[in-house]
KOLFIPA-840016 format. One record per atom (N, C-alpha, C, O): residue number from 1; residue in one letter; x, z, y. Coordinates in Angstrom, 1 decimal. Layout:
residues N
<rec seq="NUM" type="A" east="X" up="Z" north="Y"/>
...
***
This chain:
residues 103
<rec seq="1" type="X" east="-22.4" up="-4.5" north="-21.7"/>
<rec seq="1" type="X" east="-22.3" up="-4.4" north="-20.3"/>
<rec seq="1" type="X" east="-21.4" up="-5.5" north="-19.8"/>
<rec seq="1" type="X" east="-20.3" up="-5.7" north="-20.5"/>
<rec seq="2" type="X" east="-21.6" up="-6.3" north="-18.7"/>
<rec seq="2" type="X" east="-20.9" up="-7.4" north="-18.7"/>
<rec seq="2" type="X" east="-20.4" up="-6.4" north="-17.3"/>
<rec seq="2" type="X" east="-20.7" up="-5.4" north="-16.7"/>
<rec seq="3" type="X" east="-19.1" up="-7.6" north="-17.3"/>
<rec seq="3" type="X" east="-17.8" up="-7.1" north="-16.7"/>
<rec seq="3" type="X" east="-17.6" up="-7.6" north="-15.2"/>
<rec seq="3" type="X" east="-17.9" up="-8.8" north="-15.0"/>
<rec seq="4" type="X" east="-17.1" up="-6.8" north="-14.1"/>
<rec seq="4" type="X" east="-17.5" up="-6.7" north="-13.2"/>
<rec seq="4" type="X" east="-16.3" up="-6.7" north="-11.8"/>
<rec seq="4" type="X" east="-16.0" up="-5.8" north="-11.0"/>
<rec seq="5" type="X" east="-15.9" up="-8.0" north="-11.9"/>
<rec seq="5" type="X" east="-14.2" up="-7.9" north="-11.4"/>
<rec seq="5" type="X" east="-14.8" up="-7.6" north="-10.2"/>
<rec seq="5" type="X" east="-14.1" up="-6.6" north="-10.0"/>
<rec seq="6" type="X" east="-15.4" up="-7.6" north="-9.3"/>
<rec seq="6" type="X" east="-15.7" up="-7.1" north="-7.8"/>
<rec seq="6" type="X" east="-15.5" up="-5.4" north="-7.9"/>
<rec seq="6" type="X" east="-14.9" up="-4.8" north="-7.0"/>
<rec seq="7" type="X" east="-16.2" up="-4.7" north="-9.1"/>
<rec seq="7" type="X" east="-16.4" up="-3.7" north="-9.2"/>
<rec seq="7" type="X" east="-15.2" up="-2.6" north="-9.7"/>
<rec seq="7" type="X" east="-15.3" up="-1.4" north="-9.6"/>
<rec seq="8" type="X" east="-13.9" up="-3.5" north="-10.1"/>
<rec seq="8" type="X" east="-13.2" up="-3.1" north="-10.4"/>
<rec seq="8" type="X" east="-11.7" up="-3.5" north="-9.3"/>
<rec seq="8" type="X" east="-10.8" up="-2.6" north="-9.1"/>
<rec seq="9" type="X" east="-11.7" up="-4.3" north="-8.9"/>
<rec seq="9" type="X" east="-11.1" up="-4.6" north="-7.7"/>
<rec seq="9" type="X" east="-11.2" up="-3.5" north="-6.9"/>
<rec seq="9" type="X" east="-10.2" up="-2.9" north="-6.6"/>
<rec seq="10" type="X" east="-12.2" up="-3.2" north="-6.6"/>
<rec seq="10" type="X" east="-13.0" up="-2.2" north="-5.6"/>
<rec seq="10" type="X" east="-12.7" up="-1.0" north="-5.5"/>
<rec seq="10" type="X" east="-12.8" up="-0.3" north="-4.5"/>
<rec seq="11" type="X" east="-12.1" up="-0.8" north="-7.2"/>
<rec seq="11" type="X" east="-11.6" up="0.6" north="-7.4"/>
<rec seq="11" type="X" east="-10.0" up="0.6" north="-7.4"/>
<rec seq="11" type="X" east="-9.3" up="1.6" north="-7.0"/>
<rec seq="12" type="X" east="-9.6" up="-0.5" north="-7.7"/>
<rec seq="12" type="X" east="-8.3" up="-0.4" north="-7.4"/>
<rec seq="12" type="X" east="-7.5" up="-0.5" north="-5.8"/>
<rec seq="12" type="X" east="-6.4" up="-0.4" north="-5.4"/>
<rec seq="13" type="X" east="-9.0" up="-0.9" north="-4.9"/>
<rec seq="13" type="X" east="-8.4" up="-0.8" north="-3.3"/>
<rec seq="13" type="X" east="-8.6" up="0.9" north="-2.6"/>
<rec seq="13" type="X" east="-8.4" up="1.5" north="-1.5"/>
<rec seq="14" type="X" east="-9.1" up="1.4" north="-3.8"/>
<rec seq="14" type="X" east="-9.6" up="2.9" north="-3.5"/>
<rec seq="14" type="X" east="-8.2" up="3.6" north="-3.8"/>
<rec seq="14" type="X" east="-7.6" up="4.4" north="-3.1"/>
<rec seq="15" type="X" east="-7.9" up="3.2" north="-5.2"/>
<rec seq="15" type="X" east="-5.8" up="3.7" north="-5.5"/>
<rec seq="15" type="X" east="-5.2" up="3.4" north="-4.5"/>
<rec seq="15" type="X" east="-4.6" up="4.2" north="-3.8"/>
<rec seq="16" type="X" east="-5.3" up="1.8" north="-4.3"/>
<rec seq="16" type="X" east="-4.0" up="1.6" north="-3.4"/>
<rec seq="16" type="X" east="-4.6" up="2.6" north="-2.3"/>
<rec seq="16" type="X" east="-3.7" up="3.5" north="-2.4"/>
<rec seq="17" type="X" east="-5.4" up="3.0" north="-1.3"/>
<rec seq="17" type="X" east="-6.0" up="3.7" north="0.0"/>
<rec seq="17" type="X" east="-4.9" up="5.0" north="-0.2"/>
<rec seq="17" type="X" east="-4.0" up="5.4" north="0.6"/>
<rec seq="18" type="X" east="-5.4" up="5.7" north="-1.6"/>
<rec seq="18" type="X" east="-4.8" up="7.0" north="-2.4"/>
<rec seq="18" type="X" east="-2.9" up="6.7" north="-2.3"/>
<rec seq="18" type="X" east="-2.2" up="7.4" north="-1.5"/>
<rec seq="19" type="X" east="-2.5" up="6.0" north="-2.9"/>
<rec seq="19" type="X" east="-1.3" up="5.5" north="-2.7"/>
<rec seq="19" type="X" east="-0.5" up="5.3" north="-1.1"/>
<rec seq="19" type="X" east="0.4" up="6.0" north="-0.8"/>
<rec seq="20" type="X" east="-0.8" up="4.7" north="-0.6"/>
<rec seq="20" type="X" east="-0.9" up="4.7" north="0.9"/>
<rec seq="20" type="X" east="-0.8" up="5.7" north="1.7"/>
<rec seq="20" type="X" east="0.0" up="5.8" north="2.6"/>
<rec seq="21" type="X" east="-1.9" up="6.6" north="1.2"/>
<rec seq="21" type="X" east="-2.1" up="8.0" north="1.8"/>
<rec seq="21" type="X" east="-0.5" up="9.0" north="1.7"/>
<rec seq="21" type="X" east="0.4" up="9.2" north="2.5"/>
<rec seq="22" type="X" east="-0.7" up="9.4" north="0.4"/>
<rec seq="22" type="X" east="0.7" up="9.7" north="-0.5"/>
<rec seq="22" type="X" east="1.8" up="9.0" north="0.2"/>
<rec seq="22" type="X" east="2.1" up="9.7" north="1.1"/>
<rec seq="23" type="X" east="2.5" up="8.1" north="0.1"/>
<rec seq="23" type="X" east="3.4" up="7.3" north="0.8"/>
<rec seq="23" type="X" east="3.6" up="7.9" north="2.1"/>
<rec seq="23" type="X" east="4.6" up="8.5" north="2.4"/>
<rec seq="24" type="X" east="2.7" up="7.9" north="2.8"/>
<rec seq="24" type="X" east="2.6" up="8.1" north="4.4"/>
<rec seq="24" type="X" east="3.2" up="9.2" north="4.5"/>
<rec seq="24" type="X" east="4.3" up="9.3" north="5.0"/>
<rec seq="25" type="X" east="2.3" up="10.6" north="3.9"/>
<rec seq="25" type="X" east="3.1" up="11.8" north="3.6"/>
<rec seq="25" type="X" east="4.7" up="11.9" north="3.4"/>
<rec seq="25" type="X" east="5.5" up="12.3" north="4.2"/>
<rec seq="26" type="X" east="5.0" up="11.3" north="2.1"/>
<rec seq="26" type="X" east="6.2" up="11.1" north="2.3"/>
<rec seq="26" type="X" east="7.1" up="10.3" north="3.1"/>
<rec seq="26" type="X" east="8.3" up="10.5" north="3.2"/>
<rec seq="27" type="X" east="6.5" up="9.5" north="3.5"/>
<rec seq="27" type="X" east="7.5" up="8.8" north="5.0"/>
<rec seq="27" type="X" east="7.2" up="10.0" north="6.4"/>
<rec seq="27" type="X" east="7.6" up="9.8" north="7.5"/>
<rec seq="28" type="X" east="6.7" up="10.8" north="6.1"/>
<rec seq="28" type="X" east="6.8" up="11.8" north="7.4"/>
<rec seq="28" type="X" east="7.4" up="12.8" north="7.1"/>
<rec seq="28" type="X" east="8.2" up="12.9" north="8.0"/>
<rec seq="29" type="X" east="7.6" up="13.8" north="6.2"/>
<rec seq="29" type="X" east="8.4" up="14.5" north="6.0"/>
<rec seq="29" type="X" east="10.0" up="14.0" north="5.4"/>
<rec seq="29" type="X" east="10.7" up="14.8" north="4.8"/>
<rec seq="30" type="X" east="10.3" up="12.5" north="5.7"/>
<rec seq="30" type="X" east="11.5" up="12.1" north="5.3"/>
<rec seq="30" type="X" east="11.8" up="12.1" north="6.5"/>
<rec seq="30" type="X" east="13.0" up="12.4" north="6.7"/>
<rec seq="31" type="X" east="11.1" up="11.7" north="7.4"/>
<rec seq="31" type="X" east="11.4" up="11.5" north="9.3"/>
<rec seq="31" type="X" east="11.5" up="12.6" north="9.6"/>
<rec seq="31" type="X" east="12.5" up="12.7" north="10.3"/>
<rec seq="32" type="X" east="10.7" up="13.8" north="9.5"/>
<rec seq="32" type="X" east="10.7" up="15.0" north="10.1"/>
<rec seq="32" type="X" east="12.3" up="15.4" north="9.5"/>
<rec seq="32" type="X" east="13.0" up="16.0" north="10.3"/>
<rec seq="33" type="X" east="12.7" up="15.2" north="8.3"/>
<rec seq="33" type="X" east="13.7" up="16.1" north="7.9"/>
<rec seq="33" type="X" east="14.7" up="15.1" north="8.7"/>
<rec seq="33" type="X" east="15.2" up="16.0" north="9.4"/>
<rec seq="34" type="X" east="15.2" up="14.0" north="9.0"/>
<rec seq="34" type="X" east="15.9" up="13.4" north="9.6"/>
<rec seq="34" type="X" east="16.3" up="12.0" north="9.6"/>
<rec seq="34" type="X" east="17.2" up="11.3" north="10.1"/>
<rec seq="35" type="X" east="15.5" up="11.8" north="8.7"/>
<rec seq="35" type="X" east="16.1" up="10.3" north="7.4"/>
<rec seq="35" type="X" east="17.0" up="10.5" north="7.2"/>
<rec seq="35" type="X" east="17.9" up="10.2" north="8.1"/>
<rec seq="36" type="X" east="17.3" up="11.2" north="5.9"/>
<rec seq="36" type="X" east="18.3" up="11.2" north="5.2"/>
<rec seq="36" type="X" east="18.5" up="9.8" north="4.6"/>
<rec seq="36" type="X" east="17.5" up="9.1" north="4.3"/>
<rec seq="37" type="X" east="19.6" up="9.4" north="4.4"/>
<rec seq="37" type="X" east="20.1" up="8.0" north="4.0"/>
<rec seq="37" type="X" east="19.1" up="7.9" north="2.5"/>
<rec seq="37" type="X" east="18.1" up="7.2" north="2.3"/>
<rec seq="38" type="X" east="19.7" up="9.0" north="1.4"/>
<rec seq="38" type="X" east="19.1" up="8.5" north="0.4"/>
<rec seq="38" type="X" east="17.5" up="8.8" north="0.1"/>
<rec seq="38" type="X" east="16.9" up="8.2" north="-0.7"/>
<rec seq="39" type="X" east="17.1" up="9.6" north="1.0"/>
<rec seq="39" type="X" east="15.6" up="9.7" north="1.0"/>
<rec seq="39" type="X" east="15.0" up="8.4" north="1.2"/>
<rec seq="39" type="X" east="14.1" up="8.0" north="0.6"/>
<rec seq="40" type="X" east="15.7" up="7.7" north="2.5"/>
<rec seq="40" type="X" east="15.0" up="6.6" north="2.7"/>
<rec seq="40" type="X" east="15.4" up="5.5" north="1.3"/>
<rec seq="40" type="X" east="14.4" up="5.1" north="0.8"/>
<rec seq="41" type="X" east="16.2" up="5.2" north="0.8"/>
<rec seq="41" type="X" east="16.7" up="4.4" north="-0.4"/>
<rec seq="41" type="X" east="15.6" up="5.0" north="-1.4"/>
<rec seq="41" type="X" east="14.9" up="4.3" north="-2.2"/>
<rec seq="42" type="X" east="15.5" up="6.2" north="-1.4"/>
<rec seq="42" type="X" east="14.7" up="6.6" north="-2.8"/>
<rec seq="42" type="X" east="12.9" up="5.8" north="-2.7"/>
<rec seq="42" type="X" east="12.3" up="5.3" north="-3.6"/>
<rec seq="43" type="X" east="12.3" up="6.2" north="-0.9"/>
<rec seq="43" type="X" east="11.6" up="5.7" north="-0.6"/>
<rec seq="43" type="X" east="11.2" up="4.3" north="-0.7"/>
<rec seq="43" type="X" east="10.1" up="3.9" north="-1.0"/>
<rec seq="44" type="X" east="12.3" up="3.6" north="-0.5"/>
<rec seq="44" type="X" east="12.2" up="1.9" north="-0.5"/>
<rec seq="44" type="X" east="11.9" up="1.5" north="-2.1"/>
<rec seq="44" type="X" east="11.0" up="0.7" north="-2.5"/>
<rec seq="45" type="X" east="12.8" up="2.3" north="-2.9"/>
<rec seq="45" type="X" east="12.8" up="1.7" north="-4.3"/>
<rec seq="45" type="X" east="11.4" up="2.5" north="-5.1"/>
<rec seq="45" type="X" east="11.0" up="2.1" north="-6.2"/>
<rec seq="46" type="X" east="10.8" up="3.5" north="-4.6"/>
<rec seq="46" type="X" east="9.7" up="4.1" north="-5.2"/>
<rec seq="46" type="X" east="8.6" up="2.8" north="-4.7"/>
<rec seq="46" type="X" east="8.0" up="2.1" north="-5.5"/>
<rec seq="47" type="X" east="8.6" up="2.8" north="-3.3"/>
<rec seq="47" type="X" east="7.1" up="2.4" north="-2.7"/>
<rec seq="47" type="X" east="7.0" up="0.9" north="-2.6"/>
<rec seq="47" type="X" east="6.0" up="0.4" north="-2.3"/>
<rec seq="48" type="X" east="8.3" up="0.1" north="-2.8"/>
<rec seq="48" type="X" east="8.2" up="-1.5" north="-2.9"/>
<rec seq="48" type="X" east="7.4" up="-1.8" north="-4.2"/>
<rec seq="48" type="X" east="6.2" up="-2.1" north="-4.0"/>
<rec seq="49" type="X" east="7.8" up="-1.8" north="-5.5"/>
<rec seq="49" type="X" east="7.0" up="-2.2" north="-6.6"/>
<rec seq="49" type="X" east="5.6" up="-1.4" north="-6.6"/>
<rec seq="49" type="X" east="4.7" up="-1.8" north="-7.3"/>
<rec seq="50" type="X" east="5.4" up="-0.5" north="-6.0"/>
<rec seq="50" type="X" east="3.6" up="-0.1" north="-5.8"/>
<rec seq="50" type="X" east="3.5" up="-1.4" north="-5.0"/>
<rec seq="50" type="X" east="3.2" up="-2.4" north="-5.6"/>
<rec seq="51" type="X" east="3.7" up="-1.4" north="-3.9"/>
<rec seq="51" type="X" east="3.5" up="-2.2" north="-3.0"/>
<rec seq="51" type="X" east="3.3" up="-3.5" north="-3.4"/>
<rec seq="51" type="X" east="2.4" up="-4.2" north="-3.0"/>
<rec seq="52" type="X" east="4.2" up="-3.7" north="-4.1"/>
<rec seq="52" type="X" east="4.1" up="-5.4" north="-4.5"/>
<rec seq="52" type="X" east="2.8" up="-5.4" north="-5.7"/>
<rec seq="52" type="X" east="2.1" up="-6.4" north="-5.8"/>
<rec seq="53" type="X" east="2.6" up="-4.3" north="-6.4"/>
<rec seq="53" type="X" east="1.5" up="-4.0" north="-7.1"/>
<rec seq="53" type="X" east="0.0" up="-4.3" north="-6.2"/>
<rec seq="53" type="X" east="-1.0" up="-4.9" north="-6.6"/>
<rec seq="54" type="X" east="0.0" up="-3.9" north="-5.5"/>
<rec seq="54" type="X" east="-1.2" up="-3.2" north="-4.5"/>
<rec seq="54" type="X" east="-1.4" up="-5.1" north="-3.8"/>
<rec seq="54" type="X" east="-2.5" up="-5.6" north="-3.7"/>
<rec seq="55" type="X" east="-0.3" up="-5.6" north="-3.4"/>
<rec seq="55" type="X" east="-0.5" up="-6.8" north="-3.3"/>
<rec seq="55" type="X" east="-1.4" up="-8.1" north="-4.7"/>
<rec seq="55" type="X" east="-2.3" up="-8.8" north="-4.3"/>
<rec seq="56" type="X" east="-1.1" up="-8.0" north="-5.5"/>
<rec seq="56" type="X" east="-1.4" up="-8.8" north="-6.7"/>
<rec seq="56" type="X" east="-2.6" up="-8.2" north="-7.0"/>
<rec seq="56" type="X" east="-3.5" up="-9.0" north="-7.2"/>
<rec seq="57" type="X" east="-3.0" up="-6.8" north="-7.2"/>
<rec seq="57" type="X" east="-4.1" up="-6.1" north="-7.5"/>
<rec seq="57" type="X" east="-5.3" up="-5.9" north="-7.0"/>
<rec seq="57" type="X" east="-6.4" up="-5.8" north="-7.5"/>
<rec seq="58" type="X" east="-4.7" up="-5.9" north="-5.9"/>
<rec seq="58" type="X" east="-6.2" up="-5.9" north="-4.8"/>
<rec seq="58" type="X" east="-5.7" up="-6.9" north="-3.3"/>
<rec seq="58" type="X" east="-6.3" up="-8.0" north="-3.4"/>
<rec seq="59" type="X" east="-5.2" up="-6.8" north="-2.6"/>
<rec seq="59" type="X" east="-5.2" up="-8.2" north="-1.8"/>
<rec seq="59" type="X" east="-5.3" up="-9.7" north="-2.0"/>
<rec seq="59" type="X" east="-5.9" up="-10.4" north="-1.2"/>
<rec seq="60" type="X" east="-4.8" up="-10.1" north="-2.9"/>
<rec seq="60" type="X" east="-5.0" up="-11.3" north="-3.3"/>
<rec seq="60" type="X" east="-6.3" up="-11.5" north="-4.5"/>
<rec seq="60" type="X" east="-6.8" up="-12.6" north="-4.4"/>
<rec seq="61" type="X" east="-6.9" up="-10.7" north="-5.3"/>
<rec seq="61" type="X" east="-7.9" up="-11.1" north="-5.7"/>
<rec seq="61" type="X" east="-9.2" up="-10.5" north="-4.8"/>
<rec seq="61" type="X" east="-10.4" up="-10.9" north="-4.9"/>
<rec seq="62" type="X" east="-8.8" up="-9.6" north="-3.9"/>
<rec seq="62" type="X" east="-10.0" up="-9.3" north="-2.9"/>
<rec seq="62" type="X" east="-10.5" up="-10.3" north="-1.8"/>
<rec seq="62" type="X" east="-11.7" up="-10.4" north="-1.5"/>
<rec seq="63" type="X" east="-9.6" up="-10.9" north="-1.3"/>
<rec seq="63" type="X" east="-9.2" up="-12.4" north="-0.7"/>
<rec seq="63" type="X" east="-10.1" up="-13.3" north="-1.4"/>
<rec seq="63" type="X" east="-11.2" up="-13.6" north="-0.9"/>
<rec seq="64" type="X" east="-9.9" up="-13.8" north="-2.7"/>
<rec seq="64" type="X" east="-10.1" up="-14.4" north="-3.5"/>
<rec seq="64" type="X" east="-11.2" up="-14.2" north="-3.6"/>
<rec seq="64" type="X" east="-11.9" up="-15.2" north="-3.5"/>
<rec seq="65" type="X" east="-12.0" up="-12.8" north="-3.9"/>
<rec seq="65" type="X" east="-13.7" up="-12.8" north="-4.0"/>
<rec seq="65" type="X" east="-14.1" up="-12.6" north="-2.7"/>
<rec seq="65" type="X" east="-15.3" up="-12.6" north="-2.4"/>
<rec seq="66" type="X" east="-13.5" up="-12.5" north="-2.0"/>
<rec seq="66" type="X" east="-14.1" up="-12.6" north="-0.4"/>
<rec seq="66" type="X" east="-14.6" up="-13.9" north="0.1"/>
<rec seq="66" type="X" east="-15.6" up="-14.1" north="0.8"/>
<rec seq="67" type="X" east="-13.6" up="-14.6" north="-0.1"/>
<rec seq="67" type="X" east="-14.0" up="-16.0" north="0.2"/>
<rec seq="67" type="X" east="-14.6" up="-16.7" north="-0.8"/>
<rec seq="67" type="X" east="-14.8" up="-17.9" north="-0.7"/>
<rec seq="68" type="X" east="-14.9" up="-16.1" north="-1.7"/>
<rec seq="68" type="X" east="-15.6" up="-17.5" north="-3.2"/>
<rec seq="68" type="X" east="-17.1" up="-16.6" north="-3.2"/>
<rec seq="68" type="X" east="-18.1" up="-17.1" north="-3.7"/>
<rec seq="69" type="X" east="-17.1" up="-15.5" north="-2.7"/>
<rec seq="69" type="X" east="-18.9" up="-14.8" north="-2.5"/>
<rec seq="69" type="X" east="-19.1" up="-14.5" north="-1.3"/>
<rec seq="69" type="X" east="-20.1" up="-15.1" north="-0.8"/>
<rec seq="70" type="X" east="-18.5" up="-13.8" north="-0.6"/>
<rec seq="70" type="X" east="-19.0" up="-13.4" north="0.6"/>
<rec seq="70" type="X" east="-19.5" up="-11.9" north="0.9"/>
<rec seq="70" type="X" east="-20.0" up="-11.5" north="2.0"/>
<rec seq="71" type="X" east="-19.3" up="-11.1" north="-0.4"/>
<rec seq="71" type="X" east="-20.1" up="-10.1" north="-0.4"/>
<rec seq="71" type="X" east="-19.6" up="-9.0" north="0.4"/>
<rec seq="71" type="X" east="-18.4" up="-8.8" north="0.3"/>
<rec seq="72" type="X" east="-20.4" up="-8.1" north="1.2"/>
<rec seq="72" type="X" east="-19.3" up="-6.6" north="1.8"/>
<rec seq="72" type="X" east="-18.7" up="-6.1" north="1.4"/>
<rec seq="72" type="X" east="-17.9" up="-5.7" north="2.2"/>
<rec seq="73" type="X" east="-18.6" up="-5.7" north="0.0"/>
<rec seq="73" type="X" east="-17.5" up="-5.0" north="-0.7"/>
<rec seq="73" type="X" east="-16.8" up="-5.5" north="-1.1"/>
<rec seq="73" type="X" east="-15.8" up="-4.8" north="-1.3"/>
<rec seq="74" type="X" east="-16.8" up="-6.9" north="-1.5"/>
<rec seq="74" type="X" east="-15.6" up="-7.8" north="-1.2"/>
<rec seq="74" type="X" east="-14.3" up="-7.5" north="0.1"/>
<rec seq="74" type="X" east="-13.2" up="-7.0" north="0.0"/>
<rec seq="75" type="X" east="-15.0" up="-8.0" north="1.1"/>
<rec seq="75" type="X" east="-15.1" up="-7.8" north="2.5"/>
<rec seq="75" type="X" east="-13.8" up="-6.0" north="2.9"/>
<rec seq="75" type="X" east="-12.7" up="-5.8" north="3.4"/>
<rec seq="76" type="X" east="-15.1" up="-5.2" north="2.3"/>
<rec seq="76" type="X" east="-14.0" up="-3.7" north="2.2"/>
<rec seq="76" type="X" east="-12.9" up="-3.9" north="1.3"/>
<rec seq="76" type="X" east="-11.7" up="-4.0" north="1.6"/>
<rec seq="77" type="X" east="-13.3" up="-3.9" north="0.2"/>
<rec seq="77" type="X" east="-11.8" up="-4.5" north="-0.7"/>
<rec seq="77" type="X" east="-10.6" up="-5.0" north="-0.1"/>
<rec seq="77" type="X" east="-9.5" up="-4.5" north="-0.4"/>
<rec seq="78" type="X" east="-10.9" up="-5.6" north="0.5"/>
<rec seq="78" type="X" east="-9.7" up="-6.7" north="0.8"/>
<rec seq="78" type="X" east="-8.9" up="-6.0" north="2.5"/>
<rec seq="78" type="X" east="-7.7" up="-6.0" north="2.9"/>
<rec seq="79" type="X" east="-10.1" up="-5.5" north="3.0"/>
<rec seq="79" type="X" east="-9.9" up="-4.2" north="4.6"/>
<rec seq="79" type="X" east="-9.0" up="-3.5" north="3.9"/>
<rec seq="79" type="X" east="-7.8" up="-3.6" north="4.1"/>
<rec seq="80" type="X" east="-9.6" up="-2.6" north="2.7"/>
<rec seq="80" type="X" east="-9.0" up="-1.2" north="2.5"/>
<rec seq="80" type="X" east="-7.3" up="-1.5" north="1.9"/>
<rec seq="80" type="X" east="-6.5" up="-0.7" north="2.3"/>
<rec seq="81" type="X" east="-6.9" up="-2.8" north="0.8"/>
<rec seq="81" type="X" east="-6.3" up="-2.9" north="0.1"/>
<rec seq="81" type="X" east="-5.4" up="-4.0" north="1.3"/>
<rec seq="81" type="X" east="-4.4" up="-4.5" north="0.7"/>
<rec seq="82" type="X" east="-5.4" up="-4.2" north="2.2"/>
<rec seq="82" type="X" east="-5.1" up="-5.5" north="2.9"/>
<rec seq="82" type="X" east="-4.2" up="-4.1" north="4.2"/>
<rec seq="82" type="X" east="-3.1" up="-4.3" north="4.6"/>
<rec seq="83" type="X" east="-5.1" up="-2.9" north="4.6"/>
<rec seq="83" type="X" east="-4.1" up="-2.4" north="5.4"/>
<rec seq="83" type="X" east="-3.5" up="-1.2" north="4.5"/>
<rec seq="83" type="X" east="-2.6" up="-0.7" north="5.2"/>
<rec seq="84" type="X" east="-3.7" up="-0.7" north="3.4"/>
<rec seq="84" type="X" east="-2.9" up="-0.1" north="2.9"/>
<rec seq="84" type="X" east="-1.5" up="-1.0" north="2.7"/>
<rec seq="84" type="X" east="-0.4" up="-0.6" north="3.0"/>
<rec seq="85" type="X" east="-1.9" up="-2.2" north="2.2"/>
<rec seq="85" type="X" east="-0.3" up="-2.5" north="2.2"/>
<rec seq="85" type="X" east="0.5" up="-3.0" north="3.2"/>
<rec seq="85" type="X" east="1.7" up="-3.4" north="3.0"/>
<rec seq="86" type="X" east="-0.1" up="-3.1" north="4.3"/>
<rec seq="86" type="X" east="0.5" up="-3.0" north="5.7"/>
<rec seq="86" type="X" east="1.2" up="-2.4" north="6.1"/>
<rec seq="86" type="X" east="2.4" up="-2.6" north="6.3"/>
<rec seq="87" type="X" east="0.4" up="-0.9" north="6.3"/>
<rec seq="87" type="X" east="0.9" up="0.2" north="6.4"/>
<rec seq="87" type="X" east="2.1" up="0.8" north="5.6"/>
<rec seq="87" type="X" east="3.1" up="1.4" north="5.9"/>
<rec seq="88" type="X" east="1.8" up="0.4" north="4.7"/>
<rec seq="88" type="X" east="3.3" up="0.8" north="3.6"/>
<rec seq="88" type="X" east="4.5" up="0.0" north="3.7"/>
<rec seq="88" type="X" east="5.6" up="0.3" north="3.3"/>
<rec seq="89" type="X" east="4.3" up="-1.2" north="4.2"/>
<rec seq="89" type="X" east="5.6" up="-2.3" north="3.9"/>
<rec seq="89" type="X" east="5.5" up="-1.9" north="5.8"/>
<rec seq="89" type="X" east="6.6" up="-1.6" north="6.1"/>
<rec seq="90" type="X" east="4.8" up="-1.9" north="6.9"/>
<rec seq="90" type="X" east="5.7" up="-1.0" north="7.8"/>
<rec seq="90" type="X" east="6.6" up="0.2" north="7.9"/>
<rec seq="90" type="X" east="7.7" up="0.2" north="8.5"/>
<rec seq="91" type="X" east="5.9" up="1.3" north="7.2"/>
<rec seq="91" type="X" east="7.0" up="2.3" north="6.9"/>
<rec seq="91" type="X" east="7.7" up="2.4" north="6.3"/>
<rec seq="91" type="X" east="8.4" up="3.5" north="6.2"/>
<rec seq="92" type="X" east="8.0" up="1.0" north="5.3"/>
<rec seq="92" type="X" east="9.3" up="0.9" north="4.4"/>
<rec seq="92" type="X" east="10.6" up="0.2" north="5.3"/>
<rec seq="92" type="X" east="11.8" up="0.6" north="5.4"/>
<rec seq="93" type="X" east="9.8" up="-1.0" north="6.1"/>
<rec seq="93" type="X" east="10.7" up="-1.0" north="7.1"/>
<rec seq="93" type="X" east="11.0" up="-0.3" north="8.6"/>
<rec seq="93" type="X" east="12.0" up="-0.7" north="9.1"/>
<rec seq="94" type="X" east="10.2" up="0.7" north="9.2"/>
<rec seq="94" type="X" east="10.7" up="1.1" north="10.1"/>
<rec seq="94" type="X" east="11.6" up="2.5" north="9.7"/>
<rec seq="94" type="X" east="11.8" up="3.5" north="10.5"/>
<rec seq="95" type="X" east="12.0" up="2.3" north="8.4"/>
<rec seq="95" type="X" east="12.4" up="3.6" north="7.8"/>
<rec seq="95" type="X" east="13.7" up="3.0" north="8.0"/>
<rec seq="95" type="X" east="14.3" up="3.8" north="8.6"/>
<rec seq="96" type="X" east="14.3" up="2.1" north="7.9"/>
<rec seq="96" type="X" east="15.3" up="1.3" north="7.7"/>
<rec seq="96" type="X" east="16.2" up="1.1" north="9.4"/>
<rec seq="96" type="X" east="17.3" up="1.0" north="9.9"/>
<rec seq="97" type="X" east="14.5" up="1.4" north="10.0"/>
<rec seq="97" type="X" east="15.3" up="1.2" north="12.4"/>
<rec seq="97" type="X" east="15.0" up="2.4" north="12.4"/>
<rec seq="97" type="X" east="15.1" up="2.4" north="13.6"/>
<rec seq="98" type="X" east="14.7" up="3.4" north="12.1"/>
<rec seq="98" type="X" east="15.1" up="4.6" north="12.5"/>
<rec seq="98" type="X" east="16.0" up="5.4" north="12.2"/>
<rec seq="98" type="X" east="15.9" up="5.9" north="11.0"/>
<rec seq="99" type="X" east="17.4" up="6.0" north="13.2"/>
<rec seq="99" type="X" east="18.7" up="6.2" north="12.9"/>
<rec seq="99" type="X" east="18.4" up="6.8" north="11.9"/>
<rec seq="99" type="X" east="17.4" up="7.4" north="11.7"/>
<rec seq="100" type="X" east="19.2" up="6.7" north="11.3"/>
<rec seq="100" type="X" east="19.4" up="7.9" north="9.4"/>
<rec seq="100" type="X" east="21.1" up="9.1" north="9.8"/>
<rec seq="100" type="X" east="22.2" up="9.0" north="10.4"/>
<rec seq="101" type="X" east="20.5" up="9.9" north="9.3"/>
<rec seq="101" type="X" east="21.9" up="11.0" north="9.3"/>
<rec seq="101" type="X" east="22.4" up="10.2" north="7.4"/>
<rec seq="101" type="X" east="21.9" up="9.8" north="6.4"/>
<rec seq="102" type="X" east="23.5" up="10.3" north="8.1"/>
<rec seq="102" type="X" east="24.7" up="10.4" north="6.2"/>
<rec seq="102" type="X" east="24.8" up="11.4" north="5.5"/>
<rec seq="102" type="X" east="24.1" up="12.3" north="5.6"/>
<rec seq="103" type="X" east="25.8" up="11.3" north="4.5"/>
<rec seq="103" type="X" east="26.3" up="12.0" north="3.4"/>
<rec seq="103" type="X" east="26.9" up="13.5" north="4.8"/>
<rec seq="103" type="X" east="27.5" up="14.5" north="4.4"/>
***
């Protein structure tokens, strides 16, 4: 069976989506409880290296077969994996402008 980087891309913009999702959750019930200082710290240092994952994994090679084919699921790839990590590197930083309670 020959090997199918569109097809596998494709599934990894479907984790990051999953990932994203998850994250989100926990960036709301870290807000709801008050932002605790270390919740948000724990938050930053969990969801930055996904993040930077989700970048290398699927944004930049979805990009990459987006523009060298042209194909739609290219196209979704790059939508799905392109605002998941949007969405996550905004709520890592507006975790940071929204007051936090202390120790």
């Amino acid at each position: 069976m020959r090997f199918n980087s569109s097809k596998v891309v494709y599934a990894l913009s479907w984790v990051a989506v999953a990932f994203a999702t998850f994250a989100t959750a926990c960036w709301l019930s870290i807000v709801a409880d008050g932002n605790y200082v270390w919740s948000a710290f724990a938050f930053a240092m969990s969801a930055t290296p996904v993040n930077l994952g989700v970048l290398l994994l699927g944004v930049i090679p979805g990009s990459i077969l987006y523009f060298r084919t042209g194909q739609r699921r290219d196209l979704t790839t790059l939508l799905l994996a392109g605002c998941s990590f949007v969405i996550v590197l905004a709520e890592s930083i507006l975790l940071w402008l929204i007051p936090m309670r202390g120790e």
